[in-house]
MARGU-965097 format. One record per residue: chain; x, y, z of N, C-alpha, C, O in turn. Coordinates in nm, 3 decimals. Atoms other than C-alpha are relative to their C-alpha. Layout:
N
{pt "A" {X Y Z} {X Y Z} {X Y Z} {X Y Z}}
...
***
This chain:
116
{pt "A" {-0.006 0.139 -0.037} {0.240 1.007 1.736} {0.061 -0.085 -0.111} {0.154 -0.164 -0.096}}
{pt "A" {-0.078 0.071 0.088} {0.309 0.881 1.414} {0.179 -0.008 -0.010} {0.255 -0.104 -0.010}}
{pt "A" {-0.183 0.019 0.018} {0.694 1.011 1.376} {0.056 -0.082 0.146} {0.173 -0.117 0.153}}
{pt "A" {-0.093 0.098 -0.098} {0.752 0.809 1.725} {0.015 -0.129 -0.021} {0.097 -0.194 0.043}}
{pt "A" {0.059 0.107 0.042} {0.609 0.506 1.541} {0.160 -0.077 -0.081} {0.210 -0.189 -0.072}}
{pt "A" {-0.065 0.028 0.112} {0.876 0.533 1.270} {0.166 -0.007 0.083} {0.196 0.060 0.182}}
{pt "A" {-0.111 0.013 -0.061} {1.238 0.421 1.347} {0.101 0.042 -0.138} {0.223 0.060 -0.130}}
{pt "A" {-0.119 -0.045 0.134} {1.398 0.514 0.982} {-0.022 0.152 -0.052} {0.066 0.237 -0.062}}
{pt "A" {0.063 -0.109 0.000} {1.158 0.792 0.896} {-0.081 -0.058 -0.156} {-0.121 0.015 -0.246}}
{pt "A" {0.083 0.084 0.096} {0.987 0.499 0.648} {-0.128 -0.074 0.023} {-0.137 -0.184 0.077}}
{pt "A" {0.110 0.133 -0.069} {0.641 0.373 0.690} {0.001 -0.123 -0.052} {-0.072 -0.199 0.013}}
{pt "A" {-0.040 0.107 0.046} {0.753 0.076 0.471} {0.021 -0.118 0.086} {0.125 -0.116 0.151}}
{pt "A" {-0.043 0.128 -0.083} {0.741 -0.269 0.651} {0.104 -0.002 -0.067} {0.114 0.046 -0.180}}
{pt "A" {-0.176 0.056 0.014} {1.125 -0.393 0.644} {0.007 -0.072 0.096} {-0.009 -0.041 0.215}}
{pt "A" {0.016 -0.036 0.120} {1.151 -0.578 0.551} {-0.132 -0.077 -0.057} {-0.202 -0.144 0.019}}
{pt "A" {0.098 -0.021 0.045} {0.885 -0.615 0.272} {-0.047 -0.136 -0.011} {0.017 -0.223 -0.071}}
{pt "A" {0.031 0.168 0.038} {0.674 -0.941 0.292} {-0.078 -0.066 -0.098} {-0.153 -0.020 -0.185}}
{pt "A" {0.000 0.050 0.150} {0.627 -1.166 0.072} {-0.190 -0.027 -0.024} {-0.223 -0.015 0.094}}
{pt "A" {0.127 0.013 -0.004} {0.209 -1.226 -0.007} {-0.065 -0.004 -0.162} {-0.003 0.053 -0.253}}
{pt "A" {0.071 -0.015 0.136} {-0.020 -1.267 -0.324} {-0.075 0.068 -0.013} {-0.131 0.100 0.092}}
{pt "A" {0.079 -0.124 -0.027} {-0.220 -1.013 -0.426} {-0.157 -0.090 0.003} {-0.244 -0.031 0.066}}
{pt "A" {0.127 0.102 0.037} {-0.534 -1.300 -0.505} {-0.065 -0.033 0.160} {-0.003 -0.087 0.251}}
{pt "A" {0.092 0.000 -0.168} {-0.795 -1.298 -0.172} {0.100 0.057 0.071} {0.143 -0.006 0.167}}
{pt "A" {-0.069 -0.130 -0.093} {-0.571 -0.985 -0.038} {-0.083 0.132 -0.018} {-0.123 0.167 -0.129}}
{pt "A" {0.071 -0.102 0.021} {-0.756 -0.666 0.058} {0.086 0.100 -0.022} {0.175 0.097 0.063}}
{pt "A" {-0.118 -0.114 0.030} {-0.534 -0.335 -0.096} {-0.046 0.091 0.033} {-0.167 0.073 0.045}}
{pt "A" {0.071 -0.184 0.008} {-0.615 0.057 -0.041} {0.123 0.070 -0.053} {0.242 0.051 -0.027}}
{pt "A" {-0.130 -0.080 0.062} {-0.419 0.291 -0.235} {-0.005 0.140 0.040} {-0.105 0.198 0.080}}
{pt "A" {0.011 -0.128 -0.087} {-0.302 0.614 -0.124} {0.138 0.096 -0.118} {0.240 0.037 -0.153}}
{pt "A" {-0.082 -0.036 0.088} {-0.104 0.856 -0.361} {-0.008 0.055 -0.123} {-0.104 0.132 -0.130}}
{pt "A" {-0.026 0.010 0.115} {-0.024 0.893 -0.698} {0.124 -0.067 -0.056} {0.238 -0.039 -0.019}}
{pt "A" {-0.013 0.138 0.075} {0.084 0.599 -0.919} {0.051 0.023 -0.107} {-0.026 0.089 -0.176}}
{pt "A" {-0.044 0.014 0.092} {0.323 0.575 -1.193} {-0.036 -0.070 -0.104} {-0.002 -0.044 -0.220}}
{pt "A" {0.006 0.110 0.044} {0.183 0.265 -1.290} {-0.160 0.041 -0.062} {-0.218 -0.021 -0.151}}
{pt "A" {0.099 0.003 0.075} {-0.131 0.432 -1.350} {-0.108 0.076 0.059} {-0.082 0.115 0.173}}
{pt "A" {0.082 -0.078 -0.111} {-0.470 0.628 -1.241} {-0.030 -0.099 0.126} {0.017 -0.212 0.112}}
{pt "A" {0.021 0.048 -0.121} {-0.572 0.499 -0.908} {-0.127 -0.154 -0.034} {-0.124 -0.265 0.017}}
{pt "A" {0.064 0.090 0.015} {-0.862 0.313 -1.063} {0.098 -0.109 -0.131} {0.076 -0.230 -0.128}}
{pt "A" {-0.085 0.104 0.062} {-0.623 0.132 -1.314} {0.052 -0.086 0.101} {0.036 -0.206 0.081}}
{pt "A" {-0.072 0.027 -0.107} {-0.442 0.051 -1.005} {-0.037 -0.105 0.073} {0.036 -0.201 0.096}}
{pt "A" {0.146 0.073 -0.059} {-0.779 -0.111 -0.820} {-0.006 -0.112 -0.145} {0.012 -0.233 -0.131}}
{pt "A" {0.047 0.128 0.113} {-0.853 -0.303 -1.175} {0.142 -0.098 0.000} {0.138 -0.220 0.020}}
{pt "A" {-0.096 0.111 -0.003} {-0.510 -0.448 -1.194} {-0.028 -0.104 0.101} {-0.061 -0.214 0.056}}
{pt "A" {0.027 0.088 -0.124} {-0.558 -0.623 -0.812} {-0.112 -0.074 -0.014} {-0.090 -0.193 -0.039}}
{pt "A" {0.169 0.041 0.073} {-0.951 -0.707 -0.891} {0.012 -0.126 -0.120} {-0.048 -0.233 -0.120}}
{pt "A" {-0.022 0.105 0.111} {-0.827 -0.890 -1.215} {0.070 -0.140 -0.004} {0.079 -0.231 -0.086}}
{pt "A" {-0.105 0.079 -0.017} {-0.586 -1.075 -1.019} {-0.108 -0.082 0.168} {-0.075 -0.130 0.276}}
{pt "A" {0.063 0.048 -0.129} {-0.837 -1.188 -0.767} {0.003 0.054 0.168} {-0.035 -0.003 0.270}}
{pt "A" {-0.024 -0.062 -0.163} {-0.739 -0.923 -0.461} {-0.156 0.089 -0.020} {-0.225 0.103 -0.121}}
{pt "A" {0.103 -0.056 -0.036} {-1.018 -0.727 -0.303} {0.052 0.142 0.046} {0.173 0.159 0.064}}
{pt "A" {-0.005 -0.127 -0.002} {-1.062 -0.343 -0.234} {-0.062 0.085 0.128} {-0.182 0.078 0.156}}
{pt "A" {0.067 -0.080 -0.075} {-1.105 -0.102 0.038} {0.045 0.134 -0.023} {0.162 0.161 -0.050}}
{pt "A" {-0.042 -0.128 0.026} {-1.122 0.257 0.002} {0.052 0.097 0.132} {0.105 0.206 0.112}}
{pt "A" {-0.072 -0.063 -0.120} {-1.012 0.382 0.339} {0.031 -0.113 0.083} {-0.014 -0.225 0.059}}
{pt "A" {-0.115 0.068 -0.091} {-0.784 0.231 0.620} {-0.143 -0.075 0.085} {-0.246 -0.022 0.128}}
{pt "A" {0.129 0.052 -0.133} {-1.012 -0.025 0.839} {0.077 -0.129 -0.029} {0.160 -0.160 -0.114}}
{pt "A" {-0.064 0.151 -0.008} {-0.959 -0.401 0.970} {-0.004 -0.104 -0.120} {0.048 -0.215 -0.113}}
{pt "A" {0.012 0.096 0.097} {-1.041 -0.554 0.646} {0.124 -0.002 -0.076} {0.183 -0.103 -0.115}}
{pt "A" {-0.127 -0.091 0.079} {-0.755 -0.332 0.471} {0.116 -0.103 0.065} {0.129 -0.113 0.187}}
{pt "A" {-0.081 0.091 0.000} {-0.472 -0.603 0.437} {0.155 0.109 0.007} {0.239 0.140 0.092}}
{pt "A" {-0.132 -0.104 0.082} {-0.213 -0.360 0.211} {-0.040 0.070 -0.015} {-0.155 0.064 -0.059}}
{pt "A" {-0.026 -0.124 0.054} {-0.153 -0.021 0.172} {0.079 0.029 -0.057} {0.182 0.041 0.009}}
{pt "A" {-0.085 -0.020 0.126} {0.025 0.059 -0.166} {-0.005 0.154 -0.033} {-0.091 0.210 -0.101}}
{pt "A" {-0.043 -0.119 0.015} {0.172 0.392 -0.152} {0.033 0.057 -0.112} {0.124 -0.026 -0.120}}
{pt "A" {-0.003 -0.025 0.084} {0.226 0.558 -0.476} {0.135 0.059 0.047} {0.164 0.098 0.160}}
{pt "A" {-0.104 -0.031 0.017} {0.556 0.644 -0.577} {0.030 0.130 -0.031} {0.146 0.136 -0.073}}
{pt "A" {-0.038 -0.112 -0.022} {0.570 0.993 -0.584} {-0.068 0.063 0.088} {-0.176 0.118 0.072}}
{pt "A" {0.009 -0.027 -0.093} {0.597 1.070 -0.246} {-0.015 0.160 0.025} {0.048 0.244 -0.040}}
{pt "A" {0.026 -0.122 -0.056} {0.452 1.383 -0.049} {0.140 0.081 0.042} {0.202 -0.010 0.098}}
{pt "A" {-0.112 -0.093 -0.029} {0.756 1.628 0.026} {0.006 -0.002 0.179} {0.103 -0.004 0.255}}
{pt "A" {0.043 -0.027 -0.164} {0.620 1.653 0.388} {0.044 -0.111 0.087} {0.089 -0.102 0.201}}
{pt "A" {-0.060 0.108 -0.077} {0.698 1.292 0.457} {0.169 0.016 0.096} {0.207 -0.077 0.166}}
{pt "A" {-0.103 -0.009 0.011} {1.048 1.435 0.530} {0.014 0.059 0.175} {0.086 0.051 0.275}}
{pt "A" {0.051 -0.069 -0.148} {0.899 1.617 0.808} {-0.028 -0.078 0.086} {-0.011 -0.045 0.203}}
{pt "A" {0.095 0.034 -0.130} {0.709 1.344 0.984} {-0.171 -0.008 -0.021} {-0.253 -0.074 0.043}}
{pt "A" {0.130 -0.034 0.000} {0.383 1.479 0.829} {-0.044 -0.111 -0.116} {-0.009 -0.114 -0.235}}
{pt "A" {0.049 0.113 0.108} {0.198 1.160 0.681} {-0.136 0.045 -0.043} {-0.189 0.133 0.024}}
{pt "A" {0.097 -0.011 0.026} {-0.105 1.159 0.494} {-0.104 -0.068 0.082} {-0.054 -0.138 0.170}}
{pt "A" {0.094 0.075 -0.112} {-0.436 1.016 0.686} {0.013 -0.124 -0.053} {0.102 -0.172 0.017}}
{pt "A" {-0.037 0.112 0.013} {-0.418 0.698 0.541} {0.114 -0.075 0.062} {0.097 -0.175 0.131}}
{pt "A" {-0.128 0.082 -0.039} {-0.058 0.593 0.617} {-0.029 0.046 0.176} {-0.028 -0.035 0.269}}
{pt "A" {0.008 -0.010 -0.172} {-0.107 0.720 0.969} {-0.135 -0.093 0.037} {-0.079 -0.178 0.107}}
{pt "A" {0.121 0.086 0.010} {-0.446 0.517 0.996} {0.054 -0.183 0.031} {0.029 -0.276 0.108}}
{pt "A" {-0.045 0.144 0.051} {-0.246 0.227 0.843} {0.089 -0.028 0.119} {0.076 -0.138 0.172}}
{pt "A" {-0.117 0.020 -0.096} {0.060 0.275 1.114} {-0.040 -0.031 0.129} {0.016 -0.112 0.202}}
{pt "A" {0.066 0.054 -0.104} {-0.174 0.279 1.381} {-0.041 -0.111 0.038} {-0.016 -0.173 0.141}}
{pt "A" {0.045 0.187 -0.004} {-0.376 -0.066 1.267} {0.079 -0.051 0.040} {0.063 -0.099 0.152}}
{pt "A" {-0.103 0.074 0.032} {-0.091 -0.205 1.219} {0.090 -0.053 0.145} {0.146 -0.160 0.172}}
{pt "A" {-0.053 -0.015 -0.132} {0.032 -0.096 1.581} {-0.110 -0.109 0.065} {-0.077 -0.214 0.120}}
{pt "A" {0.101 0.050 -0.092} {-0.293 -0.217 1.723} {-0.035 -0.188 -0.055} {-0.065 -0.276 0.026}}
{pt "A" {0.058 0.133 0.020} {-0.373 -0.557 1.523} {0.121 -0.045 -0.080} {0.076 -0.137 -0.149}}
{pt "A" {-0.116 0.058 0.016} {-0.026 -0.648 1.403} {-0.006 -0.076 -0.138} {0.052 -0.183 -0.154}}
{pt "A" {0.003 0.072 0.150} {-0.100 -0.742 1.029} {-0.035 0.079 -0.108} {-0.056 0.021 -0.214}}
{pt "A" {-0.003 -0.081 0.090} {-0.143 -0.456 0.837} {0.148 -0.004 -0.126} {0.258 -0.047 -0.092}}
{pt "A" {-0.165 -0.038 0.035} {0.152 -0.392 0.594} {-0.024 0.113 -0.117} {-0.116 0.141 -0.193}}
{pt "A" {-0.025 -0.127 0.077} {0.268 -0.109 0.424} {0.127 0.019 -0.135} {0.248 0.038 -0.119}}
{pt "A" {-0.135 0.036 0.061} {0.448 -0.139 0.087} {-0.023 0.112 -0.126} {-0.134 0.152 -0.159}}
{pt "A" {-0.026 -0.089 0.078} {0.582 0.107 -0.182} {-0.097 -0.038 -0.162} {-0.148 -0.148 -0.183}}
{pt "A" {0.062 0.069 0.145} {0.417 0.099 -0.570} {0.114 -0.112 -0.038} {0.081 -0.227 -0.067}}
{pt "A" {-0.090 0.086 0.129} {0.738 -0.063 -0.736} {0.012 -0.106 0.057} {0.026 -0.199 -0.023}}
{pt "A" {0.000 0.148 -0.044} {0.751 -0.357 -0.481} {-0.173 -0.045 -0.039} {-0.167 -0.160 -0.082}}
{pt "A" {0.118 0.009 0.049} {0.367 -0.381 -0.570} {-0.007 0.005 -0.167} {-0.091 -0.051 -0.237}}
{pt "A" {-0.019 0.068 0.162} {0.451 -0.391 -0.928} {0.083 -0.086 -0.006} {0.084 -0.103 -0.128}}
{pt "A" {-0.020 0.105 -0.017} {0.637 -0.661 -0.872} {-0.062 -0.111 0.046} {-0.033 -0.226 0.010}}
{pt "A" {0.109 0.140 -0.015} {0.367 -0.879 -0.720} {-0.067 -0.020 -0.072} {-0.112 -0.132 -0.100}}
{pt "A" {0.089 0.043 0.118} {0.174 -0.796 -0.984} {0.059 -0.031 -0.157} {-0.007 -0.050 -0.259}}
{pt "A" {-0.078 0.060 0.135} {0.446 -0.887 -1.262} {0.016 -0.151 0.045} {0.033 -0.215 -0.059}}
{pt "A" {0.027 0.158 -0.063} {0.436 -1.267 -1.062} {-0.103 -0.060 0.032} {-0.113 -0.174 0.077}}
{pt "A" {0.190 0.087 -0.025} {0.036 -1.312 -1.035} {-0.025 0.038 -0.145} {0.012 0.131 -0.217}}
{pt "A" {0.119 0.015 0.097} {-0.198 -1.415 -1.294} {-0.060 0.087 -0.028} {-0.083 0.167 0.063}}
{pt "A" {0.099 -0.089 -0.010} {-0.404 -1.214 -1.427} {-0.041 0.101 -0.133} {-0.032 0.063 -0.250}}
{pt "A" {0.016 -0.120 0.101} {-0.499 -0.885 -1.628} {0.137 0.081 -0.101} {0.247 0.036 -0.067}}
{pt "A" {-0.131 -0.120 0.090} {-0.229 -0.660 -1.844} {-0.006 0.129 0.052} {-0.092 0.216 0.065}}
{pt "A" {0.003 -0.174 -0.080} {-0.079 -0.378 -1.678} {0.038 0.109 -0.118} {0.094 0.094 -0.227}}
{pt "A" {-0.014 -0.102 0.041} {-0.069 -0.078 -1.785} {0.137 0.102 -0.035} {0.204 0.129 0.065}}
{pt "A" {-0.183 -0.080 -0.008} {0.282 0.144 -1.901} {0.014 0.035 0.083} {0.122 0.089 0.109}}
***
């Protein structure tokens, strides 16, 4: 169901919208250049966004980590992003955005010091 979802073979909203991370709920899914997963959570937290650990209606953003699964190539998403593609289908406000556009919201909010 998911690969009928996808029209590029990207779960990436396109294009990517614009939002603050401050009273936004995130879930992260991946692995993170920017950092361990809980670095990841403290950056958003410091900046006033909120946290969910799996896909549900509260879950605003899903911030995909930048080194992508091999499988994506296939079609085969992880449970999260399929979770997320679904909401998203069903309540029309989910969004789905890569780490490095997510290090960019967080190089334009207030806040904590990121990490290398």
């Amino acid at each position: 169901m998911v690969a009928d979802i996808l029209k590029d073979g990207s779960p990436f909203d396109d294009p990517l919208p614009v939002f603050t991370i401050s009273r936004t709920a995130f879930c992260f899914s991946g692995e993170f250049e920017f950092g361990t997963r809980k670095e990841c959570q403290a950056a958003v937290t410091t900046r006033g966004g909120t946290l969910t650990d799996s896909i549900n209606r509260k879950t605003q953003v899903l911030v995909i980590g930048n080194d992508p699964n091999p499988n994506w190539a296939h079609g085969n998403y992880g449970n999260k992003i399929a979770e997320a593609m679904i909401l998203r289908l069903q309540l029309g406000k989910l969004v789905i955005i890569p780490e490095l556009y997510w290090r960019e919201l967080l190089a334009e909010s207030p806040g904590g010091v990121s990490p290398g």
